[in-house]
C-alpha positions in Angstrom: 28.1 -13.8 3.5 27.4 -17.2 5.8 29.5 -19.5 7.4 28.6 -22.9 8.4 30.4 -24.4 11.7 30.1 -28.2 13.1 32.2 -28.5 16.5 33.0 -30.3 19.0 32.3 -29.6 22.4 34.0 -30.7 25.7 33.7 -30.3 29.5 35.8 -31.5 32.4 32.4 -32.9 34.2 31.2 -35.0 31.8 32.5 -37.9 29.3 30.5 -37.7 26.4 31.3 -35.1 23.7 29.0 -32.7 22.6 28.2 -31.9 18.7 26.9 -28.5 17.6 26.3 -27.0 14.8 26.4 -22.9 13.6 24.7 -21.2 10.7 25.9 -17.8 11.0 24.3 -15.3 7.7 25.5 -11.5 7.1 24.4 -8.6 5.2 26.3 -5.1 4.5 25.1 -3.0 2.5 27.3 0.7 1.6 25.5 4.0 1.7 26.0 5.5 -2.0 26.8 8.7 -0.7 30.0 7.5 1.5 30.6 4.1 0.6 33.2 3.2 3.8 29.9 4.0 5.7 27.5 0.9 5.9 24.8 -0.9 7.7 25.5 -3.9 9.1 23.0 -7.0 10.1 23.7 -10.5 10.5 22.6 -13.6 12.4 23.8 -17.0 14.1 22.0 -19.6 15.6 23.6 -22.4 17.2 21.3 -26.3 17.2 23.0 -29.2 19.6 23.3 -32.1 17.8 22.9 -34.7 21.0 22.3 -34.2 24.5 25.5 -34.8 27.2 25.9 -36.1 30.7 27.2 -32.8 31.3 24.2 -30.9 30.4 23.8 -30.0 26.5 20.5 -30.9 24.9 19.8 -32.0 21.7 18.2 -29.0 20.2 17.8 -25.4 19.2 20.1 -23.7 22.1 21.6 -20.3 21.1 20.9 -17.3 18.8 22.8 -13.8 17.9 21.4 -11.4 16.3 23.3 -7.7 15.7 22.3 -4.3 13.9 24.7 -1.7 13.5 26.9 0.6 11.1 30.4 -0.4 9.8 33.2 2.4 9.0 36.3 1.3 6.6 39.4 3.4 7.5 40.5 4.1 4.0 39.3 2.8 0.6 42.3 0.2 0.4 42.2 -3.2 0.4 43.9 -4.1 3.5 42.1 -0.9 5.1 40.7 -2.2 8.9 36.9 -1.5 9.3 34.9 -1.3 12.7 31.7 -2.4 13.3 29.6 -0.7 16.0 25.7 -1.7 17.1 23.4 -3.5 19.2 23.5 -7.2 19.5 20.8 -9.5 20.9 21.6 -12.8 22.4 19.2 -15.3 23.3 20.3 -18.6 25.4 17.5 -21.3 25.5 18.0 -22.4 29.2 16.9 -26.5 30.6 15.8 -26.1 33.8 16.0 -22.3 34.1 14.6 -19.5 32.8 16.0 -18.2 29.0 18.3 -15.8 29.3 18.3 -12.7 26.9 21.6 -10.4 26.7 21.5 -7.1 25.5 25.1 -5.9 24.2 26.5 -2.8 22.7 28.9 -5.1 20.1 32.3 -3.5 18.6 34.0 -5.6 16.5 37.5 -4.6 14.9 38.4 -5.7 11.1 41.7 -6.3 9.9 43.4 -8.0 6.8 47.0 -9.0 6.4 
């Protein structure tokens, strides 16, 4: 799966409006032996299109990373599915130092 983003970005300090764009990529692949077990990785990195009076620079700013297990409730269609792991986010910094987040991610499924 991937997804593709383009927003638009806006902060009470500043005037201009800032452009960014997101390339998020996932992978799941079912174990055979219980298929509503799976692992789980996927990926997003976020690129600032232009650099702001309010601080964004135009470049490489952002990236998620997250490795875990997903569990589907029930084999039905519109079963929810949880996704539990560790997820690893990086924040490119301009006048600091980078900042790296380690998180325990749970993230909750559901169709309607």
């Amino acid at each position: 799966m991937s997804r593709t983003r383009l927003e638009q970005r806006f902060v009470e300090t500043g005037s201009d409006t800032g452009w960014r764009l997101r390339q998020f990529v996932k992978f799941r692949q079912p174990f055979p032996c219980e298929p509503r077990l799976s692992v789980v990785v996927w990926d997003e990195a976020f690129f600032d299109l232009n650099s702001t009076d309010w601080g964004q620079f135009g470049s490489f700013s952002q990236n998620r990373a997250f490795a875990g297990f997903g569990w589907t409730m029930e084999n039905l269609p519109q079963s929810p599915r949880v996704e539990i792991g560790y997820m690893h986010q990086y924040i490119r910094k301009r006048a600091a130092d980078d900042r790296h987040n380690h998180i325990l991610g749970i993230n909750w499924f559901t169709k309607y």
